[in-house]
N, C-alpha and C positions, 0 to 999 in steps of 0.2 A: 599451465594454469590459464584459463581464460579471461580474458580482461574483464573488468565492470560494466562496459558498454555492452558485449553478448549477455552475460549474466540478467543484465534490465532487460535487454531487448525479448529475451527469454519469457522472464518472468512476467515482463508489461503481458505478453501475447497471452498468458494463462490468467492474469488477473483484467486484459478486456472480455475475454471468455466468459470467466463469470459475469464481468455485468453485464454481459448481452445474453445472460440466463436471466440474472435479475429484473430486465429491462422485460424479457419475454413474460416472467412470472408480472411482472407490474401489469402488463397487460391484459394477459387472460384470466385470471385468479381476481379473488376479492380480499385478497389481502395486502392491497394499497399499503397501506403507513409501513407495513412490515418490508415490505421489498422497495420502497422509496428511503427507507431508512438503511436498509443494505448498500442501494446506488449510493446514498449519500458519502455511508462512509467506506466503503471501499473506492470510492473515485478520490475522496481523500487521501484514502490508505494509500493510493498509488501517486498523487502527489508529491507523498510524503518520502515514498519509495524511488521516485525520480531524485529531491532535493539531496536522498542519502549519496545516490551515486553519481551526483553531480560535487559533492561535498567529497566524495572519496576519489575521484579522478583529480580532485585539485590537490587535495593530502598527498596520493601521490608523487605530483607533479613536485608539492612543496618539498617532500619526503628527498628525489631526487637532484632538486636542486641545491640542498642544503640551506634552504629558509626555513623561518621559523614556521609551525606548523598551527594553525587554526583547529577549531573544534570542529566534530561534526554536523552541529548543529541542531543539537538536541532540543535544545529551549521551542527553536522553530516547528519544528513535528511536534513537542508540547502543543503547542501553539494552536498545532490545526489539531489537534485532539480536542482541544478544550471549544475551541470555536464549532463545532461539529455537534457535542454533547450539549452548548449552548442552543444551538439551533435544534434541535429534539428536545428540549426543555420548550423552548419557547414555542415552539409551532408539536405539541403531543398528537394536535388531530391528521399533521402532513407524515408526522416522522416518526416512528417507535423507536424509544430511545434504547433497548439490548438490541435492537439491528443495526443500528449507527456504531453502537460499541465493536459489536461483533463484525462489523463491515471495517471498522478501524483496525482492527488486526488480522485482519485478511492478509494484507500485504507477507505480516509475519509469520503466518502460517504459507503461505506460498513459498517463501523463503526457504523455510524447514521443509518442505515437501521437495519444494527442487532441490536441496542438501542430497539428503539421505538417496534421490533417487539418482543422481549423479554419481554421489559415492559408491552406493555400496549394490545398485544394479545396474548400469552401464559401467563398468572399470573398464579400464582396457590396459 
């Protein structure tokens, strides 16, 4: 089974991918607020996706050495959700708030995509 660190490093490379589609589309297109509000929140969403497996390399570590074990740190990724949806409330004309949302769960859909395509079409 592959450690946490390939797993990020994996999925970081597919979630800067997109936003270097998003960054293109902010550019060419005239649909600013839409694709500013994507960067927004999938560079959170990945963030968010770093602090998990940063949070799970130490669980493990606590895991092994038989210390008490800490939370994931859920409240934190709360945290950058709500500050995210905050900042597309407040600024509607920079940010369109279903693209900040939908950029928020970028990360999680990356997730599930690298799942299933690990499992069940590379097996070895």
């Amino acid at each position: 089974m592959p450690d946490v660190k390939t797993i990020y490093s994996r999925q970081s490379r597919y979630i800067f991918t997109l936003l270097s589609l998003y960054v293109l589309g902010y550019g060419f297109t005239s649909y600013k607020t839409i694709f500013l509000g994507l960067i927004l929140g999938t560079s959170l969403s990945l963030f968010n996706i770093w602090l998990l497996a940063r949070r799970m390399d130490k669980f493990a570590d606590a895991v092994v050495k038989g210390e008490k074990v800490r939370s994931l740190g859920m409240i934190s990724r709360m945290a950058t959700a709500v500050f995210a949806v905050m900042l597309a409330v407040e600024y509607p004309d920079k940010f369109h708030l279903y693209s900040v949302i939908l950029g928020l769960m970028t990360s999680y859909i990356v997730i599930m995509i690298d799942f299933f395509i690990k499992t069940f079409i590379f097996r070895k």
